[in-house]
gemmi code that builds the backbone of each chain (N, CA, C; Angstrom):
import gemmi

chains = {
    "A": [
        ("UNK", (0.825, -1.194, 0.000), (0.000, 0.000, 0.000), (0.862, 1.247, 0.000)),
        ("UNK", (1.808, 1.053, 0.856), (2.567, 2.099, 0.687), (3.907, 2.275, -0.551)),
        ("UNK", (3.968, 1.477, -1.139), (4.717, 1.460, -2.148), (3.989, 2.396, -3.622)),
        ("UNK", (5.256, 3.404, -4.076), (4.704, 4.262, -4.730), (4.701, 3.589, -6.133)),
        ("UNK", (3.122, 3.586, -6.721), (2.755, 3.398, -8.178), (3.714, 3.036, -9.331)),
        ("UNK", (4.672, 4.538, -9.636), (5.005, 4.963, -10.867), (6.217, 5.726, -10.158)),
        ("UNK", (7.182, 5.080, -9.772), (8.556, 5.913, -9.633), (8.749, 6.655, -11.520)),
        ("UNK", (9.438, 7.877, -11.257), (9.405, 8.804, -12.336), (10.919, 7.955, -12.826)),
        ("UNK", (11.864, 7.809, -12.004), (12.812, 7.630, -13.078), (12.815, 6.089, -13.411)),
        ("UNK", (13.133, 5.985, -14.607), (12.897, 5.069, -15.773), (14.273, 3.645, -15.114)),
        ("UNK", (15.027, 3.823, -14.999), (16.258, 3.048, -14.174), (17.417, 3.657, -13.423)),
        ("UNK", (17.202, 4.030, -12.605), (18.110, 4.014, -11.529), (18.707, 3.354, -11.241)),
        ("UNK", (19.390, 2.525, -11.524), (19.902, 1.401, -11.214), (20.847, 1.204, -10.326)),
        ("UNK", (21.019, 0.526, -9.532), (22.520, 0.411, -8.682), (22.334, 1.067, -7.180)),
        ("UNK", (23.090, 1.779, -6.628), (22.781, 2.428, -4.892), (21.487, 3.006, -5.479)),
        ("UNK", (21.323, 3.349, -3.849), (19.971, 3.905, -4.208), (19.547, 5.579, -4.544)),
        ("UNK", (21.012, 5.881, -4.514), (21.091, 7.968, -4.547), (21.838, 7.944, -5.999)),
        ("UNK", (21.602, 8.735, -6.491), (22.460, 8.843, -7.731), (23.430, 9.700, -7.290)),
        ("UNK", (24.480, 9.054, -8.343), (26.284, 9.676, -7.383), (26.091, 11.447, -7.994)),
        ("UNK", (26.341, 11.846, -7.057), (26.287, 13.518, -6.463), (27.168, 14.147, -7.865)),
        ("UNK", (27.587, 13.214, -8.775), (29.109, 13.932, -9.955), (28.331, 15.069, -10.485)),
        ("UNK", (27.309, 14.850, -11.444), (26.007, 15.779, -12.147), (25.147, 16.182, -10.822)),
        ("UNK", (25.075, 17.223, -9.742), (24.440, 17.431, -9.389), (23.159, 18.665, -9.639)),
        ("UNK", (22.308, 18.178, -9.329), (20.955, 19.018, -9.777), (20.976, 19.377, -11.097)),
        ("UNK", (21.885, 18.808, -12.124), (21.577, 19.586, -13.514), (20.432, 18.319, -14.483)),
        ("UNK", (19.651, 18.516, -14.444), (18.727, 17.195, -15.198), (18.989, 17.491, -16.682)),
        ("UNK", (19.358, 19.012, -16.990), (18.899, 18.815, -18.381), (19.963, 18.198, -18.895)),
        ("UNK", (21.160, 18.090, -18.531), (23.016, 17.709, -19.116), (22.773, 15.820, -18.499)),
        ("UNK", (21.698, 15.595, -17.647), (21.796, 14.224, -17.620), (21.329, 13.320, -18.398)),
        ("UNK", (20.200, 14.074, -19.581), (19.360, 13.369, -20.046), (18.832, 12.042, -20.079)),
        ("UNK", (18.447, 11.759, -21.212), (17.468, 11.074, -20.946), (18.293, 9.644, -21.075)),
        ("UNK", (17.456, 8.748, -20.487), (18.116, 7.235, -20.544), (18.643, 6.859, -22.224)),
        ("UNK", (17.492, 6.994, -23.075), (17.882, 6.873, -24.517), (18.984, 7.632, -25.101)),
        ("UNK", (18.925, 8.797, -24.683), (20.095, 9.729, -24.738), (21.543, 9.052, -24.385)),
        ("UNK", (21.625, 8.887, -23.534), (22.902, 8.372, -22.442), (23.263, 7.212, -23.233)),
        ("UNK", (22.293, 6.359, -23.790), (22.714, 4.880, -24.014), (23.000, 5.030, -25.727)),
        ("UNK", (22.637, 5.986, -26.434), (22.830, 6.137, -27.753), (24.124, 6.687, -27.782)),
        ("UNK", (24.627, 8.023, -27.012), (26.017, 8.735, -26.636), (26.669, 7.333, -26.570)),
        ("UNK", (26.706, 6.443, -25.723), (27.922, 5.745, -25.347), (27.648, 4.721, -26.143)),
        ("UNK", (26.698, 4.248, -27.007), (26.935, 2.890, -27.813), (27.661, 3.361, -29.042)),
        ("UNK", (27.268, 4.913, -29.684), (27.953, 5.184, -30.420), (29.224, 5.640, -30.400)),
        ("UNK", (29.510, 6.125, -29.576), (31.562, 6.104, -28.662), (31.781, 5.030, -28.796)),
        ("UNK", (31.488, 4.196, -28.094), (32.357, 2.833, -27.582), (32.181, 2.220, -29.202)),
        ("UNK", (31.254, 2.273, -29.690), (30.843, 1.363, -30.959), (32.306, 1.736, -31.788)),
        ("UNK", (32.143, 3.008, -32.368), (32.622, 3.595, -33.204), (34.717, 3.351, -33.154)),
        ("UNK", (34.449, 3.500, -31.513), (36.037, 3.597, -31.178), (36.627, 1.750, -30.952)),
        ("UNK", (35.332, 1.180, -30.967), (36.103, -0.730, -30.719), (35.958, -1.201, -32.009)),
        ("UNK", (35.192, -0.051, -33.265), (34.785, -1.001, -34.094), (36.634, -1.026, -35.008)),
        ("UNK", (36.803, -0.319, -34.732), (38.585, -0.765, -35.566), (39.713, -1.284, -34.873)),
        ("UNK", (39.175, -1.528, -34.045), (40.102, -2.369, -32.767), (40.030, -3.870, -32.165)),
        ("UNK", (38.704, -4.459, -33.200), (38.414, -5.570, -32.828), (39.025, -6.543, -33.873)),
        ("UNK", (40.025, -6.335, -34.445), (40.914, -7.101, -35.059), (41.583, -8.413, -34.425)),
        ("UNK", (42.326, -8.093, -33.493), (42.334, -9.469, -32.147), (41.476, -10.218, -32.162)),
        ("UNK", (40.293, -9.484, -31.509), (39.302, -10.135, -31.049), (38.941, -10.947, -32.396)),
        ("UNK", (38.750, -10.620, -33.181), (38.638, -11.496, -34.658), (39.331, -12.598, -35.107)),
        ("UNK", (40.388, -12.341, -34.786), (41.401, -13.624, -35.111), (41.616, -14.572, -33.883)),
        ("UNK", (41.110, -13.741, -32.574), (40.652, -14.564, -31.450), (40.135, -15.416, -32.081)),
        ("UNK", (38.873, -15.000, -32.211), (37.736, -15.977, -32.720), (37.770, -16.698, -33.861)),
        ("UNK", (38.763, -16.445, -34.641), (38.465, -17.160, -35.837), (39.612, -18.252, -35.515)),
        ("UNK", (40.608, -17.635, -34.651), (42.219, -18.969, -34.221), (41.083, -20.203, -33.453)),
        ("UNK", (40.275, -19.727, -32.740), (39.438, -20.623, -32.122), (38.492, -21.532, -33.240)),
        ("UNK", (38.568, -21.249, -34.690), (37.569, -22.001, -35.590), (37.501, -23.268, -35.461)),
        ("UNK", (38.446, -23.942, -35.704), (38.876, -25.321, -35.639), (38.227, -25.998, -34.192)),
        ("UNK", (38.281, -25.044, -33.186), (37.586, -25.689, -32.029), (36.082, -25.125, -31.747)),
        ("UNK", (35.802, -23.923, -30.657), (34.485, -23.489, -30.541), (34.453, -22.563, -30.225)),
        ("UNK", (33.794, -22.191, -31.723), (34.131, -20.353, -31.571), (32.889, -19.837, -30.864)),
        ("UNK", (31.749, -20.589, -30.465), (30.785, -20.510, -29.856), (31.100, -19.413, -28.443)),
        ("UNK", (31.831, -20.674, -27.883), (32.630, -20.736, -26.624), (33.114, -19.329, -26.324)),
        ("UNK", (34.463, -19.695, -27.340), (35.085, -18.265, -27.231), (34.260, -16.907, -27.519)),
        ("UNK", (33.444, -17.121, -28.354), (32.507, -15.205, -28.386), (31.562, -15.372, -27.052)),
        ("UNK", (31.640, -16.290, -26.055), (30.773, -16.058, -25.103), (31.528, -15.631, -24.176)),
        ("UNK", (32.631, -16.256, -24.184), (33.574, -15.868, -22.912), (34.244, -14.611, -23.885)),
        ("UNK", (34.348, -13.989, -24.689), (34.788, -12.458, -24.995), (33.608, -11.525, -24.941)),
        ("UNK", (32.563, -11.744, -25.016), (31.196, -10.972, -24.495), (31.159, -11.210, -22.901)),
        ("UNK", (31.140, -11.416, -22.404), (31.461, -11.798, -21.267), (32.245, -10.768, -20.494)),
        ("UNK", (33.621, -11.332, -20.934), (34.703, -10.145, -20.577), (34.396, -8.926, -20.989)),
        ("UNK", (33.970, -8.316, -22.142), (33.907, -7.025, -22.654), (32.895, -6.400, -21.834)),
        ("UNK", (31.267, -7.236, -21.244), (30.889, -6.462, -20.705), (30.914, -6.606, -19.196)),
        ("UNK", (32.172, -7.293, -19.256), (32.875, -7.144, -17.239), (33.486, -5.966, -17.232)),
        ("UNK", (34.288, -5.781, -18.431), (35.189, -4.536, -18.374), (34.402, -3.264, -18.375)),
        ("UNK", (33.260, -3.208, -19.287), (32.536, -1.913, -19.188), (32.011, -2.109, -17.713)),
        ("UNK", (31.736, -2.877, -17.088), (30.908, -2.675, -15.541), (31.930, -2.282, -14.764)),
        ("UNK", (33.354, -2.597, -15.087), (34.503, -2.352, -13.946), (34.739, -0.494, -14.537)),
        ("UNK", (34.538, -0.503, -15.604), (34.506, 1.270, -16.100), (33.442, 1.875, -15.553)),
        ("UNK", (31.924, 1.816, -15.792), (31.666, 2.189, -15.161), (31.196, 2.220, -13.813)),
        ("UNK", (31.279, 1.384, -13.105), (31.714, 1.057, -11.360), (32.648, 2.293, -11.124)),
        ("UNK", (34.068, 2.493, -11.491), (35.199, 3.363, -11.192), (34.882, 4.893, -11.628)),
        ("UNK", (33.734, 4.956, -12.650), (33.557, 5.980, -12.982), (32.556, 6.581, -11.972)),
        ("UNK", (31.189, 5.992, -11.670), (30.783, 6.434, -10.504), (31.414, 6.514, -9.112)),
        ("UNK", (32.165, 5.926, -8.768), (33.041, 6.173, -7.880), (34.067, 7.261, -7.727)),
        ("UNK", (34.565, 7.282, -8.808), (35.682, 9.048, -9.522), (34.528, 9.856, -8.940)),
        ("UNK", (33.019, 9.979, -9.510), (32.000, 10.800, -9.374), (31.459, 11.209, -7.760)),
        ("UNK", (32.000, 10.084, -6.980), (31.485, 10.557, -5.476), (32.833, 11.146, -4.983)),
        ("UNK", (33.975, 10.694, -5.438), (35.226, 11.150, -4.606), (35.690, 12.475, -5.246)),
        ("UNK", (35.687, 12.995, -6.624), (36.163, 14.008, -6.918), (34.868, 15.112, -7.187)),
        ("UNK", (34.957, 16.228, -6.924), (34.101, 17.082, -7.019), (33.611, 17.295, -8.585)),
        ("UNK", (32.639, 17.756, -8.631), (31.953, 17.138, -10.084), (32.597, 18.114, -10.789)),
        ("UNK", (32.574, 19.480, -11.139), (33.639, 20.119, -12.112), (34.875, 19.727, -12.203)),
        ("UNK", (35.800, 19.715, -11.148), (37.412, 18.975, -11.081), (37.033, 17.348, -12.344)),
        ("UNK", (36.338, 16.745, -11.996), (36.024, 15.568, -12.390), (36.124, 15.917, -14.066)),
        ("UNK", (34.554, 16.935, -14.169), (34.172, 17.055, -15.436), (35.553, 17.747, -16.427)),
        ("UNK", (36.263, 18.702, -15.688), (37.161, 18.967, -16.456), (37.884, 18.169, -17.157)),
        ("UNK", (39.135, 17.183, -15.445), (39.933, 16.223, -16.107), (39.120, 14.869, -16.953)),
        ("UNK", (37.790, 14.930, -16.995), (36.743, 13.894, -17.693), (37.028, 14.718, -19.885)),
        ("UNK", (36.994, 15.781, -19.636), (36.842, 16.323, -20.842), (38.386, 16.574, -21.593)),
        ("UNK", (39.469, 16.744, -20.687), (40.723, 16.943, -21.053), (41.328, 15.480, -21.637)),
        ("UNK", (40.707, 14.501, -20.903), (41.105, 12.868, -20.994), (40.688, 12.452, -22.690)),
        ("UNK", (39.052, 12.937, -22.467), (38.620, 12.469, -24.160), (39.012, 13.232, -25.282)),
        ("UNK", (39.540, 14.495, -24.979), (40.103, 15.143, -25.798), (41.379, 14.370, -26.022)),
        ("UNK", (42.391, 14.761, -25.289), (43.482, 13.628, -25.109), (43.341, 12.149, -26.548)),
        ("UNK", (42.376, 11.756, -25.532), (41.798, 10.238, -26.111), (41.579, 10.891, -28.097)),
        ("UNK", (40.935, 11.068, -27.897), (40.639, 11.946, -29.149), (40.943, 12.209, -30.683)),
        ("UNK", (42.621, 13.258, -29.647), (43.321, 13.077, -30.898), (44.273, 12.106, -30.917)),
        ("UNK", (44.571, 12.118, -29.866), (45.462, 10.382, -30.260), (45.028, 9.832, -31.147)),
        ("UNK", (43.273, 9.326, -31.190), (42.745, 8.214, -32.102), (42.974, 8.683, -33.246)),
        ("UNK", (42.532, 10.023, -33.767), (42.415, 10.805, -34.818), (43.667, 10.720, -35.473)),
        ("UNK", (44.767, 10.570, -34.669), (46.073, 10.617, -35.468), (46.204, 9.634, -35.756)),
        ("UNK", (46.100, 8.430, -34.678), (46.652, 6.883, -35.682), (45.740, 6.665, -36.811)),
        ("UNK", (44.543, 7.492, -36.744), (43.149, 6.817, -38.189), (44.113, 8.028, -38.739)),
        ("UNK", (44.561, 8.822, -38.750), (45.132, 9.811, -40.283), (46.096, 9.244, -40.821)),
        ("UNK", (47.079, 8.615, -39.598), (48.397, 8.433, -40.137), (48.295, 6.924, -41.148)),
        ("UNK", (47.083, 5.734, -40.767), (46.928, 4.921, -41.481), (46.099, 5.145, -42.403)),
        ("UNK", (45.142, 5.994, -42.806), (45.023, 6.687, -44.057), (45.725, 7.163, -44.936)),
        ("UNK", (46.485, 8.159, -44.540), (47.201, 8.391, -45.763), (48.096, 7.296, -46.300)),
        ("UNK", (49.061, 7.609, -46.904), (49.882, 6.663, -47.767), (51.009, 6.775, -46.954)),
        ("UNK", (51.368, 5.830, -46.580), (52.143, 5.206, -45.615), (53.509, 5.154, -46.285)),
        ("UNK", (54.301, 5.398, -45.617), (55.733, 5.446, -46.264), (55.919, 7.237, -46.479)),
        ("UNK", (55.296, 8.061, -46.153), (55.843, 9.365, -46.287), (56.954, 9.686, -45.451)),
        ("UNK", (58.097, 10.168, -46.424), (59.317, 10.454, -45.686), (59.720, 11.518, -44.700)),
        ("UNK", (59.584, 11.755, -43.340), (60.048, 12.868, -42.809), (58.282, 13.556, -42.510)),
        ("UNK", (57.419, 12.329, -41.836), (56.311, 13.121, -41.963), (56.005, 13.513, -40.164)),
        ("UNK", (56.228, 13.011, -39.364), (55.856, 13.294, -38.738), (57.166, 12.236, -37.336)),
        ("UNK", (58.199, 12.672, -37.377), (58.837, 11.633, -36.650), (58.899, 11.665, -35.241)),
        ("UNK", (57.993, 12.510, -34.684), (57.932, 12.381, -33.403), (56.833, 11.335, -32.673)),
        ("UNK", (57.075, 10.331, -32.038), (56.093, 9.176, -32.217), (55.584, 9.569, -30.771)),
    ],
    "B": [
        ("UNK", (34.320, -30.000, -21.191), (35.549, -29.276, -21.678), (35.664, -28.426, -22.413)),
        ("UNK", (34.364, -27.742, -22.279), (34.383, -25.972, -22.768), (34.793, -25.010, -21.605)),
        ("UNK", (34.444, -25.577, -20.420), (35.063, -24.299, -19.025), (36.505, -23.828, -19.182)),
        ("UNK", (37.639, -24.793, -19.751), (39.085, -23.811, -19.841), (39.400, -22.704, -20.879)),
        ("UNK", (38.492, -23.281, -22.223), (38.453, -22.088, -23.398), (37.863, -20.952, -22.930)),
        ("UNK", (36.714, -21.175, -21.992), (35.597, -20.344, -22.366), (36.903, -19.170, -20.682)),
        ("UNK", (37.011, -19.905, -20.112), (38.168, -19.278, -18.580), (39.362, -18.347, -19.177)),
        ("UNK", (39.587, -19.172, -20.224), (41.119, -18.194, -21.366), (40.854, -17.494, -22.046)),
        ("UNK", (39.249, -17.393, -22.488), (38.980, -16.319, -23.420), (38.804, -15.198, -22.539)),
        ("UNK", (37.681, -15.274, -21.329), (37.518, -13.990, -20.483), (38.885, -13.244, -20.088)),
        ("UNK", (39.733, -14.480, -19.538), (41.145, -13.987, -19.174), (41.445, -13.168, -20.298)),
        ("UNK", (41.932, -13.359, -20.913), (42.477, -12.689, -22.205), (42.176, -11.336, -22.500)),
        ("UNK", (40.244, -11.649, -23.142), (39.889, -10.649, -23.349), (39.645, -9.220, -22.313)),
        ("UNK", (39.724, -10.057, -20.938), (39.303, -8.948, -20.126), (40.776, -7.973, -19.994)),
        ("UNK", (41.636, -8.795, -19.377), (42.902, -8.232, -19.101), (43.373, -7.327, -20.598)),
        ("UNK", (43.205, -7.460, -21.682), (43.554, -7.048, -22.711), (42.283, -5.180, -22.571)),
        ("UNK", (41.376, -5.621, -22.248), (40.452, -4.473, -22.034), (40.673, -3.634, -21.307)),
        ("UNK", (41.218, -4.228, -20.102), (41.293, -3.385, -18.905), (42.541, -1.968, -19.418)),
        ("UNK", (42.086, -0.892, -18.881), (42.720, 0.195, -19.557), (42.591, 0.706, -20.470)),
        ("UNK", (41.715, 0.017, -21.480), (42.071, 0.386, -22.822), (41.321, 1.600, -23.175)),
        ("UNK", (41.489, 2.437, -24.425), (40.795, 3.659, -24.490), (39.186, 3.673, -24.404)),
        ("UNK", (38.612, 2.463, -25.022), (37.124, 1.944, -24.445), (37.192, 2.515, -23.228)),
        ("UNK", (37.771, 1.884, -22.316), (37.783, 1.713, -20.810), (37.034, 3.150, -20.253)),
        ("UNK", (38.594, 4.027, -20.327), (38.544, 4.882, -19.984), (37.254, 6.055, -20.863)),
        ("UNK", (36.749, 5.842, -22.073), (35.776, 6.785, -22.248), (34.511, 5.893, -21.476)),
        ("UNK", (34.654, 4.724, -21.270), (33.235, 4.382, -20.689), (33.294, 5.185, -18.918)),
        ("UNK", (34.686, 5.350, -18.558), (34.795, 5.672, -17.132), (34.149, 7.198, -16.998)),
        ("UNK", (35.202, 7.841, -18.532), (34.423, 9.198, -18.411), (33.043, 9.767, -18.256)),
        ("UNK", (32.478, 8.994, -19.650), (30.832, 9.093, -19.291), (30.223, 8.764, -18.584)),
        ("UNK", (30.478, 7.832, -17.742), (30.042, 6.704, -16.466), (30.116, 8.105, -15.536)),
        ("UNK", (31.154, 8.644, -15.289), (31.393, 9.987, -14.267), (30.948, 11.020, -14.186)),
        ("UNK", (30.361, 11.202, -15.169), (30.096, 12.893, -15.463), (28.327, 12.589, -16.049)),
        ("UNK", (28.201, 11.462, -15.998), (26.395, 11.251, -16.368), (26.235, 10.404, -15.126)),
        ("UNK", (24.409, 11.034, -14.937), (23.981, 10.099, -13.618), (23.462, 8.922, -13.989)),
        ("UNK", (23.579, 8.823, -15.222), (22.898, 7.435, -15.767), (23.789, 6.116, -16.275)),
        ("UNK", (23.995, 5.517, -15.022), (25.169, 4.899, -15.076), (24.553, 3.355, -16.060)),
        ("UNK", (23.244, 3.250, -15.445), (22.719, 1.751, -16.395), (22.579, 2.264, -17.944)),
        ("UNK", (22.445, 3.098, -17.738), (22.074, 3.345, -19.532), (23.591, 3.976, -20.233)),
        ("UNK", (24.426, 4.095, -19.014), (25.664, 3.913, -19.578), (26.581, 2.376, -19.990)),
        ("UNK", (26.158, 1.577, -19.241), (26.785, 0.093, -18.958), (25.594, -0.442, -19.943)),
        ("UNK", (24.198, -0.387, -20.679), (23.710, -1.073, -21.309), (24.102, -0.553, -22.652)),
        ("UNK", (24.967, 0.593, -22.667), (25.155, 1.265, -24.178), (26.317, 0.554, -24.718)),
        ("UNK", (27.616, 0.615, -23.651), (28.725, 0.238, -23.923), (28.476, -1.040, -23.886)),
        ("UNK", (27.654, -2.520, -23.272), (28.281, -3.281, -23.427), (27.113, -4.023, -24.866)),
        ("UNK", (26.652, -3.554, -25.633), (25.430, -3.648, -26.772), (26.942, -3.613, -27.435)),
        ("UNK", (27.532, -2.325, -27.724), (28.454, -1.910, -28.450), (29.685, -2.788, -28.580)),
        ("UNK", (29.962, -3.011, -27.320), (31.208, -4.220, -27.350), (30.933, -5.153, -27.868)),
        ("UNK", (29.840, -5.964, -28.006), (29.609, -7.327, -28.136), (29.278, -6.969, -29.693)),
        ("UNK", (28.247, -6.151, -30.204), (28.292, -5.715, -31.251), (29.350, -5.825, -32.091)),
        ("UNK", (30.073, -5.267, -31.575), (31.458, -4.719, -32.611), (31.748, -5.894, -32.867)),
        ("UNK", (32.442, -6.704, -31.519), (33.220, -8.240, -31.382), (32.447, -9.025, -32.686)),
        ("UNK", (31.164, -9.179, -32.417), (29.977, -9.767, -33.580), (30.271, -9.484, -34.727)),
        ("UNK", (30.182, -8.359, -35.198), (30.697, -7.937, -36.374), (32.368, -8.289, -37.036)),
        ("UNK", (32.988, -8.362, -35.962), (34.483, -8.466, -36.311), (34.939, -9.648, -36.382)),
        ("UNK", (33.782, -10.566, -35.465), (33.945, -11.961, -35.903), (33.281, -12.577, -37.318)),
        ("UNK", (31.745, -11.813, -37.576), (31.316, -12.219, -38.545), (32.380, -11.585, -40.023)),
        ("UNK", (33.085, -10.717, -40.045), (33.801, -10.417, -41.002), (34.869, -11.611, -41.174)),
        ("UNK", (35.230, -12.396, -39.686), (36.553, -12.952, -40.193), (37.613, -12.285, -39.707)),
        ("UNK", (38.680, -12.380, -40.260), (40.197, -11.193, -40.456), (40.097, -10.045, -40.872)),
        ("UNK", (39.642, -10.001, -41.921), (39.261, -9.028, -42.970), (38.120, -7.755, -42.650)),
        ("UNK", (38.493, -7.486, -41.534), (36.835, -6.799, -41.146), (37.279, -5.379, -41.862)),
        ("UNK", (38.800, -4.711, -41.991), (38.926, -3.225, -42.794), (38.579, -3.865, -44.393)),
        ("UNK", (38.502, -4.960, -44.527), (37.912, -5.126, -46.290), (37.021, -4.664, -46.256)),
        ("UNK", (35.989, -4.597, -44.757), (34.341, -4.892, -45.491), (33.944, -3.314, -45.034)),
        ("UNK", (34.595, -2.934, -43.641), (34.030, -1.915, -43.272), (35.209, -0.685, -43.412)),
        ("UNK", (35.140, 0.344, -43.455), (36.349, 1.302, -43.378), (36.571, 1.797, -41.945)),
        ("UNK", (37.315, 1.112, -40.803), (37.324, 1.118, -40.130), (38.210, 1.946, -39.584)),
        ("UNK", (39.112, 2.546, -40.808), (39.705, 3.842, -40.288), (38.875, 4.584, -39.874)),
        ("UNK", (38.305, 5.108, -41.036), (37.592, 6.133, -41.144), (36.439, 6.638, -39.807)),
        ("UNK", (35.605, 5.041, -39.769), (35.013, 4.908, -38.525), (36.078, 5.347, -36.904)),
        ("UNK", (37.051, 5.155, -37.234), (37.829, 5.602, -36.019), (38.425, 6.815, -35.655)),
        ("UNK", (38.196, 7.682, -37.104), (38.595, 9.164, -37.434), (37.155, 10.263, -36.803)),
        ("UNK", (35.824, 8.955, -37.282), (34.470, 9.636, -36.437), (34.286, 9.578, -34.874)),
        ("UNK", (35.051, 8.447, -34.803), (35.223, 7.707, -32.801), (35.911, 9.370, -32.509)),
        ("UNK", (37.389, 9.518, -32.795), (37.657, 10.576, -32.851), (37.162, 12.256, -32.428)),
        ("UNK", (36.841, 12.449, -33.609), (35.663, 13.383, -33.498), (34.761, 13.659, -32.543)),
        ("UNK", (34.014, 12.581, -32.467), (33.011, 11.971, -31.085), (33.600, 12.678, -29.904)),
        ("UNK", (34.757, 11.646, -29.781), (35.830, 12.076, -28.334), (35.670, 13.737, -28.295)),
        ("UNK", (36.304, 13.941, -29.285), (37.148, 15.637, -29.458), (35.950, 16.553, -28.581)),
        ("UNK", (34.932, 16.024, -29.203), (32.998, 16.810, -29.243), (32.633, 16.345, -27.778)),
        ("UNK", (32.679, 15.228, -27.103), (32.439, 15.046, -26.080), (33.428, 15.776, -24.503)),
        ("UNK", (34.561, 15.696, -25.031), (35.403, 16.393, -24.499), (35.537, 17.923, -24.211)),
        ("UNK", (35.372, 18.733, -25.350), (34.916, 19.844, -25.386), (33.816, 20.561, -24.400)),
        ("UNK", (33.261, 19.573, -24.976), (31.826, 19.827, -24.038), (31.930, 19.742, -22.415)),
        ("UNK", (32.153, 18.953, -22.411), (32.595, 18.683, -20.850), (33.443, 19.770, -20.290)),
        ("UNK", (34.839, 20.205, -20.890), (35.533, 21.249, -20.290), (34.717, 22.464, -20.264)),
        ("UNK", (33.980, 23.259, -21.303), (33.391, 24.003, -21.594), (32.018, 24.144, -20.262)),
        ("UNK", (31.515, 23.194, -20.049), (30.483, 22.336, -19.486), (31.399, 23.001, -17.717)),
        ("UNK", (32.139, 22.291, -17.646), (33.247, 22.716, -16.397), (33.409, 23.678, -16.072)),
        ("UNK", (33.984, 25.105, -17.166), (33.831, 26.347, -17.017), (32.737, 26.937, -16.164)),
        ("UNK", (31.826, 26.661, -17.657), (30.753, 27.658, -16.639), (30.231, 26.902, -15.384)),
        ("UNK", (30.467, 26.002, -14.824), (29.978, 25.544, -13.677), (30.981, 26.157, -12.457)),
        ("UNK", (32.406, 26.396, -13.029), (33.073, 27.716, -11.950), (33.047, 28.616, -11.582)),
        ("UNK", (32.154, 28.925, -13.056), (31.713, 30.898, -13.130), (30.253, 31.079, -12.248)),
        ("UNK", (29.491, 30.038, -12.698), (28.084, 30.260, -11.809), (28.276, 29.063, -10.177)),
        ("UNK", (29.707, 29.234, -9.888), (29.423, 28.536, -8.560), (28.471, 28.870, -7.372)),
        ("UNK", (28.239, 30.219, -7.566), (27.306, 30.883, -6.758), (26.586, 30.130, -6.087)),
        ("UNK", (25.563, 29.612, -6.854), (24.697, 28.913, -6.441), (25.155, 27.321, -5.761)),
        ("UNK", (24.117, 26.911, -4.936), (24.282, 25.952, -4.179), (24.115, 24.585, -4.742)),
        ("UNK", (24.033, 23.364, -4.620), (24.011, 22.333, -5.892), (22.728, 22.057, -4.736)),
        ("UNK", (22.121, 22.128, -5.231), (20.948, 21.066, -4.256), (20.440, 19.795, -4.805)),
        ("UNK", (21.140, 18.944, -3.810), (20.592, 17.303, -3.541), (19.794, 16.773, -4.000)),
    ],
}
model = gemmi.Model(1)
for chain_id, residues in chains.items():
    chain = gemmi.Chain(chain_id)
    for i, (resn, *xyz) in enumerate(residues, 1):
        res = gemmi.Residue()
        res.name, res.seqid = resn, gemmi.SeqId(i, " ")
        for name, pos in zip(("N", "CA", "C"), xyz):
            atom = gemmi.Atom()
            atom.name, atom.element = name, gemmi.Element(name[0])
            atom.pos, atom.b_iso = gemmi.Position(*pos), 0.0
            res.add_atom(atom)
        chain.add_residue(res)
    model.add_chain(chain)
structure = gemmi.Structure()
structure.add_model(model)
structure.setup_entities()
C-alpha cells in the first residue's frame, strides 16, 4: 500500500542515490535513450577498428568453438565496461563534479586526438618520408 | 571441456580491455552522467556488437568496413564530447554561486 505506483525515473539502477558527480543539472543528464545512444555510439565507433584481435581470437578458435570463445569475450567485454563504469561512478562521489568534469573532458580530448592521429596516419599513404617523426 | 576455453577467453579478453581507451571513455561518461545503467547497457550492446561484427567479417573486417575512417568519427566523437565537458566545467566555476541542491 505504501509502495509508490510509478517511480518517475525510468532506471536508476545500482545504490539507491544517484552519485552527487552531475548534481541538480537534469537537463546535461538526459534522458536514458540519450545516455545509451552517446555511449553505444563512442564505444561502438572507437572498438569497431580495434576488434581485429578479437577477430582472429575468434576465428584462431575455428577449428575448435568459436561458440565458446565469443561467449567468454562478451562476457569479458561487458565485465570490463561494468569495472569502467563502477570506477567511474566512484571518480563521481570522490572528486568534485567540475574537477572531475574537467579532467573527464581533457582525458577524451586527449583520447581523441590520439585516435584521430593513428586513423590519419593509417590513411594516408604510408611510407611518407620525414612526416611526422615524433612518435 | 568448454570451461578452460571459455576461462582463457575472459582472461584474455578482459585483461587485454582493462585500460584500454574503451575503458577509460566508458569511465568518463560513467562519471560525469547520472545514468550509469544506460551507460553500462550502451557500452556493453556496443562491445559485443562490434566483437559480432568483427567476428562475422573474419580477419578481414577493414575489407568490409572502413574502419579507419570509422575511427577518425570515434575521434571526433571524443574531441565533441570532451569539449563539451571542459566548456560544461567552465561555466559551472563561473556560476558557482549557487548551491548544488541534492
Amino acid at each position: 500500500m505504501t509502495q509508490a505506483a510509478d517511480p518517475p525515473e525510468p532506471q536508476a539502477s545500482g545504490p539507491d542515490n544517484a552519485p552527487p558527480g552531475t548534481a541538480g543539472n537534469e537537463a546535461t543528464a538526459g534522458s536514458f535513450g540519450a545516455v545509451f545512444l552517446t555511449t553505444f555510439t563512442t564505444v561502438f565507433l572507437a572498438e569497431l577498428g580495434d576488434k581485429t584481435q578479437l577477430a582472429a581470437l575468434l576465428l584462431s578458435a575455428e577449428s575448435g568453438r568459436p561458440v565458446v570463445v565469443f561467449v567468454g569475450a562478451s562476457l569479458a567485454l561487458i565485465s570490463s565496461s561494468l569495472v569502467g563504469v563502477v570506477l567511474g561512478r566512484w571518480l563521481a562521489r570522490v572528486v568534485p563534479p567540475h574537477q572531475l568534469e574537467r579532467g573527464a573532458g581533457i582525458l577524451m580530448i586527449a583520447l581523441g586526438l590520439w585516435l584521430g592521429r593513428q586513423a590519419v596516419l593509417t590513411l594516408l599513404p604510408s611510407g611518407v618520408p620525414g612526416e611526422l617523426p615524433v612518435g | 571441456m568448454q570451461l578452460p576455453l571459455l576461462a582463457s577467453t575472459f582472461a584474455t579478453v578482459f585483461l587485454a580491455e582493462l585500460g584500454d581507451k574503451t575503458q577509460l571513455a566508458i569511465v568518463t561518461i560513467s562519471g560525469t552522467s547520472s545514468r550509469s545503467g544506460a551507460v553500462f547497457a550502451g557500452s556493453s550492446c556496443a562491445l559485443v556488437l562490434a566483437s559480432l561484427l568483427g567476428a562475422g567479417a573474419g580477419g578481414s573486417l577493414s575489407a568490409v568496413i572502413p574502419t579507419n575512417a570509422l575511427q577518425l568519427a570515434a575521434s571526433l566523437g571524443f574531441l565533441v564530447i570532451g569539449i563539451r565537458l571542459v566548456i560544461k566545467a567552465g561555466q559551472a566555476e563561473t556560476t558557482d554561486s549557487e548551491p548544488p541542491t541534492a
